[in-house]
C-alpha positions in Angstrom: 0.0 0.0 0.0 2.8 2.4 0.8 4.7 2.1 -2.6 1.5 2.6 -4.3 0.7 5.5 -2.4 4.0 7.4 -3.4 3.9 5.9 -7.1 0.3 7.6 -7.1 1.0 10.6 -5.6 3.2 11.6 -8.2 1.1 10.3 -11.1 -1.3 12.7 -9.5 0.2 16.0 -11.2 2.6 15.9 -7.8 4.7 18.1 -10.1 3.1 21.3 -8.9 2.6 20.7 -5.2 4.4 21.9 -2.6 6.8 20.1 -0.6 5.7 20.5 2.7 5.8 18.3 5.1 2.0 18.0 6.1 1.4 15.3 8.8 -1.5 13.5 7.4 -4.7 12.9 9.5 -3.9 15.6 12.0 -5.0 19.1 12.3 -2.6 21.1 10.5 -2.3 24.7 8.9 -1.5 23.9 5.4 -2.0 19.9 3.9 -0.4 18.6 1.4 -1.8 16.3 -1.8 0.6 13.6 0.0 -1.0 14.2 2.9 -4.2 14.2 0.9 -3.7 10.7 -0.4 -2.9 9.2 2.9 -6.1 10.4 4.1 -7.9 8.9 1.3 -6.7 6.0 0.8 -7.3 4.8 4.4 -10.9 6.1 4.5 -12.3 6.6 1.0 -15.8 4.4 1.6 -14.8 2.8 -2.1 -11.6 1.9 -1.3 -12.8 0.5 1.9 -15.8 -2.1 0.3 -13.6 -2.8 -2.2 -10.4 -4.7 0.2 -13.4 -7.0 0.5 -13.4 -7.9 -3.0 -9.9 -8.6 -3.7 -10.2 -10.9 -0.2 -13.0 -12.6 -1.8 -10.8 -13.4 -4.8 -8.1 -14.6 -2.7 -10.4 -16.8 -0.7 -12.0 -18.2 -4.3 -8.2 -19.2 -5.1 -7.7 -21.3 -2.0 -10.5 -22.8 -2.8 -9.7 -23.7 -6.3 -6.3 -25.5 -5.1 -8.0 -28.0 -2.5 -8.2 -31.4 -3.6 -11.4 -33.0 -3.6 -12.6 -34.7 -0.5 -13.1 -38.6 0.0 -16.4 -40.0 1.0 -17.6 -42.2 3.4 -20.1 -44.8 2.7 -21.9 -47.4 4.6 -24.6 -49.9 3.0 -26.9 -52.1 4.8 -28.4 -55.2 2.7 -30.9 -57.9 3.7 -32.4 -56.2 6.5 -36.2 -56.0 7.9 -37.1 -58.4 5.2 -40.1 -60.9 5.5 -39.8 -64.3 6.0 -36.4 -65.9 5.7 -35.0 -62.3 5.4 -36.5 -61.0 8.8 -34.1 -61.7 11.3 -31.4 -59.4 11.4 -28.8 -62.6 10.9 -28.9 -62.3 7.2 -27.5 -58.7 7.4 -24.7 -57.6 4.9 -23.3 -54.3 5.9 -20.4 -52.8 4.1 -18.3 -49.9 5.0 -16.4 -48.0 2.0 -13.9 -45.1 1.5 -14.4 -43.7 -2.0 -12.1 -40.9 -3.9 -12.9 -39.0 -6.9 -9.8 -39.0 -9.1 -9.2 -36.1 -11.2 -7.4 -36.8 -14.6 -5.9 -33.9 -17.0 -4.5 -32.1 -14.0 -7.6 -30.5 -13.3 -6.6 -29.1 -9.5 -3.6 -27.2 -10.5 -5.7 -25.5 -13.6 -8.6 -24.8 -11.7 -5.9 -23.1 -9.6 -4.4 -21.5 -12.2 -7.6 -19.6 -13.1 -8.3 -18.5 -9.8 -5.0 -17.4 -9.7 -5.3 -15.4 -12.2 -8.9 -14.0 -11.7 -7.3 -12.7 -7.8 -4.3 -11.2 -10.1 -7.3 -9.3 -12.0 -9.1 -8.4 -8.9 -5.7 -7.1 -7.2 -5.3 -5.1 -10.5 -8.8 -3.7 -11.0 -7.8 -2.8 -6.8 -5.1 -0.6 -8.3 -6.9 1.0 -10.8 -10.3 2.1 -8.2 -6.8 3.6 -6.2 -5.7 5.6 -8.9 -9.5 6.8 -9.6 -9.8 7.9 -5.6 -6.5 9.9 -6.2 -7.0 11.8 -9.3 -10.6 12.6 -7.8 -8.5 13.7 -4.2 -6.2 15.3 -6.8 -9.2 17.5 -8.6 -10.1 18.6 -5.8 -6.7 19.5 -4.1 -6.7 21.8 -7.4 -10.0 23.2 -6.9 -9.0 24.2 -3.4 -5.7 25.8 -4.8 -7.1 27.5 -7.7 -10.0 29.0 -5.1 -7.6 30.1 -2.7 -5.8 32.1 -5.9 -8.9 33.3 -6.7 -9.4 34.6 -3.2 -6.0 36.3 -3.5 -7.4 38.1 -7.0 -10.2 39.2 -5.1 -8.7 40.7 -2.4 -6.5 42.5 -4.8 -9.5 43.8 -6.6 -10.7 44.6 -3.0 -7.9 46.7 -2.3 -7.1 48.1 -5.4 -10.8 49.6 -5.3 -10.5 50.8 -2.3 -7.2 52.7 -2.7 -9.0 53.9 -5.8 -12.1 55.0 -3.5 -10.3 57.1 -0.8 -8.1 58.7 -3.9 -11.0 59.8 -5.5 -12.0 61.1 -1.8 -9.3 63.5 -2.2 -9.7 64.9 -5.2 -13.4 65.1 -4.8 -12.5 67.3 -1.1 -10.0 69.0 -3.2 -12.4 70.1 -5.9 -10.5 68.2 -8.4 -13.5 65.8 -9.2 -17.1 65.6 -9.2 -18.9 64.0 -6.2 -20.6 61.1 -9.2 -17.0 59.7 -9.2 -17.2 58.9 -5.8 -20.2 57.5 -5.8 -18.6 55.3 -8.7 -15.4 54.6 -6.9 -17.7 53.2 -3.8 -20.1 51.0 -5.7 -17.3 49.8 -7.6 -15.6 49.1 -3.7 -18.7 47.3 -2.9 -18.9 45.1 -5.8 -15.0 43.9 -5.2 -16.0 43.2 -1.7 -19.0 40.7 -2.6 -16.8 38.7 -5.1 -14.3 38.5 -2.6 -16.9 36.9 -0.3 -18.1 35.0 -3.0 -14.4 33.8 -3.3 -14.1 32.8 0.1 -17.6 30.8 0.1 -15.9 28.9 -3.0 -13.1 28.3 -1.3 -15.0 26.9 1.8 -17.2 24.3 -0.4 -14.2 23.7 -2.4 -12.3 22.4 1.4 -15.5 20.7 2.4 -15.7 18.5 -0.8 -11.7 17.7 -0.6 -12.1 16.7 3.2 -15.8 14.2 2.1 -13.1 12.4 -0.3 -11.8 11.0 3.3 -15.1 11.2 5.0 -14.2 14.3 7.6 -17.4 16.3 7.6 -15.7 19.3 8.7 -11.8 20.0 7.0 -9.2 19.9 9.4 -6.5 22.2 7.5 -6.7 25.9 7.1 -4.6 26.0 3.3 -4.0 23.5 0.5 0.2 23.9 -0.3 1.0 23.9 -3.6 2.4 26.3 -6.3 -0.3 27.1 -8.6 1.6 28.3 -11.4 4.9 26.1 -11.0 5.2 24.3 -14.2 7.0 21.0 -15.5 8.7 20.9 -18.6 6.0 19.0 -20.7 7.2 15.4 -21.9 6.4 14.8 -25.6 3.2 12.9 -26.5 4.8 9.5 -27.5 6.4 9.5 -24.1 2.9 9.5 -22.6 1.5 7.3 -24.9 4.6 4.0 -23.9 3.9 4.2 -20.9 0.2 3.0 -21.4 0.4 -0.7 -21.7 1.9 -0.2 -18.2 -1.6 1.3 -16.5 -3.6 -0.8 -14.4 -6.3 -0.3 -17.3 -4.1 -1.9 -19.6 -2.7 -4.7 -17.4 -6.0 -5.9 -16.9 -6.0 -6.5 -20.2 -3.1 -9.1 -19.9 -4.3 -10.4 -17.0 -7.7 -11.2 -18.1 -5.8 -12.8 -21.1 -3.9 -14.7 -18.6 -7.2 -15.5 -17.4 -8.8 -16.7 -20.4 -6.3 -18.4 -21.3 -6.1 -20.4 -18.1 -10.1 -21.1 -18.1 -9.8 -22.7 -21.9 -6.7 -25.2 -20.6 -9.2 -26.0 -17.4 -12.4 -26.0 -19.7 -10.5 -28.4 -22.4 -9.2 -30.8 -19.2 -12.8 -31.2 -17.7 -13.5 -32.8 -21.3 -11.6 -35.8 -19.9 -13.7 -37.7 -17.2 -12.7 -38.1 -13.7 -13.4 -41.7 -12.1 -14.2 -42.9 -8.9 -12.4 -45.4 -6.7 -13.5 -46.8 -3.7 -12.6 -49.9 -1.3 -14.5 -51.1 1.7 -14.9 -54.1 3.8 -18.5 -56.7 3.5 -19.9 -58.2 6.9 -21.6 -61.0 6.2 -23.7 -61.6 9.4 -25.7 -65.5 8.4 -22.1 -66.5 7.9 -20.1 -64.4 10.8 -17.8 -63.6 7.9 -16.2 -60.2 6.1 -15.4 -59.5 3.0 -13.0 -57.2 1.3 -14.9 -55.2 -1.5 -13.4 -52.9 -4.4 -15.5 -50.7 -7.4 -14.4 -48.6 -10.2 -16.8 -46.1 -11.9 -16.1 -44.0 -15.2 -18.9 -41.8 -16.7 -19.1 -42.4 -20.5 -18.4 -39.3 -22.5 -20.7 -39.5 -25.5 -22.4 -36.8 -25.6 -20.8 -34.2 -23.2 -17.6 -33.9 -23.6 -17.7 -30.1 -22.4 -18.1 -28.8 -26.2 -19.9 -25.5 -25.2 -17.7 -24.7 -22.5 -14.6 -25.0 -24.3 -16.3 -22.8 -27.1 -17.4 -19.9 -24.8 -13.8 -20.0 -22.9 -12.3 -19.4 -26.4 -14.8 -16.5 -27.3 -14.1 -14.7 -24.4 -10.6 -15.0 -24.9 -10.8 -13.3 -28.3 -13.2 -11.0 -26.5 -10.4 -9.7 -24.5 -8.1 -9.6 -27.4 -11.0 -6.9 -29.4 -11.8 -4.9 -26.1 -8.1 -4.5 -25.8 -7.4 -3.3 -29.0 -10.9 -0.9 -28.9 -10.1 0.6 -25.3 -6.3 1.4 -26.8 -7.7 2.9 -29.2 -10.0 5.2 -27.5 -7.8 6.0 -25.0 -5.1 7.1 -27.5 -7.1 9.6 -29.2 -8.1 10.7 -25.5 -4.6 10.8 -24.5 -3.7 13.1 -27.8 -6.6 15.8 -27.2 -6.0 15.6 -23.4 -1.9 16.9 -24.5 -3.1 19.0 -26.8 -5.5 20.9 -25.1 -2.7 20.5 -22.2 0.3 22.3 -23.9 -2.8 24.9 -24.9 -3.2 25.9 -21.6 0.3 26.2 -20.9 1.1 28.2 -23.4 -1.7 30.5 -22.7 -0.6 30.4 -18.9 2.8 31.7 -19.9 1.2 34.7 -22.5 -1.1 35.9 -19.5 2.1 35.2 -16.9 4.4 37.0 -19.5 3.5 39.6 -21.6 0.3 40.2 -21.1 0.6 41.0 -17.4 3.6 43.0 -18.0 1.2 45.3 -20.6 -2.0 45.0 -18.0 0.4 46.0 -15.3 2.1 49.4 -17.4 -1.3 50.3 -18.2 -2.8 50.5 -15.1 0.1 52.6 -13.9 0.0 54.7 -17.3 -3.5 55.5 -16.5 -3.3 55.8 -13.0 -0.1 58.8 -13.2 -2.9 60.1 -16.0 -5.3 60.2 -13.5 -4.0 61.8 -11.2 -2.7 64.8 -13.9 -6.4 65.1 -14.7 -5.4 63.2 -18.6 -7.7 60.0 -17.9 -11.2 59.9 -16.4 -12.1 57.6 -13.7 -13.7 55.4 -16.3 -10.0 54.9 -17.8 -9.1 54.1 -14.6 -11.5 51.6 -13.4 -11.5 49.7 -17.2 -7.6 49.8 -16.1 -7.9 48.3 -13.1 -10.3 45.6 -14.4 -7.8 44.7 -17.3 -5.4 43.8 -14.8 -7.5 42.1 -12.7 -9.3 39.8 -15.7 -5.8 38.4 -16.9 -4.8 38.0 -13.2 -7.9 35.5 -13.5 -7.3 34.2 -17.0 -4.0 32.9 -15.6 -5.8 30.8 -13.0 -8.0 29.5 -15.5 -5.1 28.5 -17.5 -3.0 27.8 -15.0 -5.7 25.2 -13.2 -6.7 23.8 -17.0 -2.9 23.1 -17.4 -2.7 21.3 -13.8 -6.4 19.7 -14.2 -5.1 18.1 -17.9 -2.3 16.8 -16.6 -3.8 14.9 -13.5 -5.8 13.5 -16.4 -2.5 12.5 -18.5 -1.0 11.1 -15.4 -4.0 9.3 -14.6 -4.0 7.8 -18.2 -0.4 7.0 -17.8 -0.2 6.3 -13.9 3.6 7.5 -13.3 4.7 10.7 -13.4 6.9 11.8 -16.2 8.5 15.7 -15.1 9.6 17.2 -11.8 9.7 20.8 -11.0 10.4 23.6 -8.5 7.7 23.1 -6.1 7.8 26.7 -4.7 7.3 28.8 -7.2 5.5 31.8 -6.3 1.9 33.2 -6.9 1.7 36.8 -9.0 
């Protein structure tokens, strides 16, 4: 369980989070997506019913390698007859010890498939992990990317209200007209309801990360991770090898395993299994025993395990096609999924780069122009917002980029980059 915790942490778009060393299952300021994980995997209600199943499978496999039990037999003859046959003197009573024996090596098949149908229940074990981890993992981001929102807002907040007590000034000082004012404070009190609808966000977004380990109330204050800290992205065909590698794709090649195994077990029961048994006769008119031997065969001529042999090998083939349809489909997912990924990023990096850096001059541009009495308020305020919508386009990029690549790492179940961990928000 441990390995497979760190292996899917990181295939968990672990590249982004912070580092911090969140101890998991405790009250803490700031938690982790490791910490996340821990959490989860101990306590997610799925993960929990499903143990059961892969014990089940284990138990069915056991089963399948005990051999066959003997039997015990006693036989009374000549007993509460009439006439001669009345008395209990002409009593024959014989005691036998019978055992099935299995021919074309019947026990160790039969424990081959359920062998291999444990193997696919351990497997399909792995993959319902990895599906409780990327959901812990979208939702870590959604906590993240509403905590940078809240940040946005209280820029927005503060930038308004600067604005609003500037505009107090010139308005005292005869250098504006009273309507700006008015403006400047409705514009204050429209930052400060989306900042509070930022931080009710926030809250649902901590309550639904905390349900993914059943805590109704969230015991952390701050997800830690580096929102816009990103990884050098890997080229497509380096995502796509490693598929075959997924628990999604090793069941594939374990249920072929097991397919395989339930043809050679079907094809075995063809053969018949006999029954041998030996006992010992009392003969009670005589006072005298008797050893007593028997051999039985059922005669295959008409079931010889035809249809069972014929469904085995259609499932088999079954596998084969589902295999080949669910690579298919997941490799055209897998390509859109990068593409839209390296989108995001490199529409994170224009709103990081450039665009913030013009957003940014403007707002100072028409701030100094304000304040010369060159720009109206109106200048200002569109200003302000400019900077303030690609502050939020970066999120949005920013948690498209991190949301497409738990998805790609989900896909592909190991991570492929490492990054800086701490790089900071804008």
């Amino acid at each position: 369980m441990y390995s497979l915790r760190n292996r899917a942490v990181a295939a968990c778009a672990v590249v982004w989070l912070s580092a911090a060393n969140a101890v998991a299952g405790e009250h803490t300021d700031e938690l982790t997506l490791a910490g996340a994980v821990e959490l989860a995997l101990k306590r997610h209600p799925e993960l929990v019913a499903s143990r059961y199943e892969l014990t089940a499978a284990q138990a069915r496999a056991l089963q399948a390698g005990l051999r066959i039990n003997p039997e015990l037999g006693v036989e009374l003859e000549n007993f509460a007859g009439t006439g001669a046959m009345s008395a209990a003197k002409s009593l024959e009573a014989t005691l036998s010890l019978s055992q099935v024996i299995e021919l074309g090596d019947k026990r160790n098949l039969r424990l081959a498939a359920a062998e291999a149908e444990a193997d696919l229940a351990s497997i399909a074990q792995r993959a319902r992990q990895l599906d409780v981890l990327a959901e812990v993992t979208r939702r870590f981001i959604d906590v993240v990317v509403a905590q940078a929102r809240v940040q946005v807002a209280q820029q927005a907040t503060q930038l308004s209200r600067e604005t609003r007590d500037a505009i107090r000034r010139y308005v005292a000082a005869a250098r504006s007209p009273l309507a700006e004012q008015s403006r400047a404070q409705l514009g204050l009190t429209r930052a400060m309801l989306a900042e509070q609808q930022a931080a009710s966000e926030l809250r649902a977004a901590r309550y639904a990360l905390a349900a993914t380990w059943n805590d109704t109330e969230p015991a952390f204050a701050r997800a830690a991770a580096a929102l816009f800290s990103l990884a050098a992205t890997p080229s497509f065909q380096a995502y796509f090898e490693r598929l075959e590698r997924t628990p999604d794709f090793l069941r594939f090649a374990s249920e072929a395993r097991l397919r395989d195994a339930q043809i050679r077990l079907a094809q075995a029961q063809a053969r018949p299994n006999f029954v041998v048994s030996i006992g010992v006769r009392r003969l009670e008119d005589r006072d005298e025993a008797a050893w007593v031997a028997g051999f039985s065969v059922p005669l295959a001529l008409h079931d010889r395990n035809q249809g069972a042999i014929r469904e085995a090998r259609a499932r088999r083939a079954q596998s084969d096609a589902e295999r080949f349809a669910a690579l298919t489909r997941t490799r055209a997912t897998l390509f859109a999924l990068y593409q839209e990924m390296t989108t995001a990023r490199a529409r994170l990096e224009t709103l990081q780069g450039e665009a913030l850096q013009q957003a940014q001059a403007a707002l100072d541009q028409t701030r100094t122009g304000y304040e010369r009495g060159r720009f109206s308020f109106l200048e200002l305020a569109s200003s302000q917002q400019d900077l303030l919508e690609v502050r939020s386009a970066a999120i949005d990029a920013a948690a498209d980029y991190h949301r497409l690549h738990a998805e790609l790492e989900r896909l592909t179940s190991e991570p492929l980059t490492h990054t800086d961990p701490e790089a900071p928000l804008p």
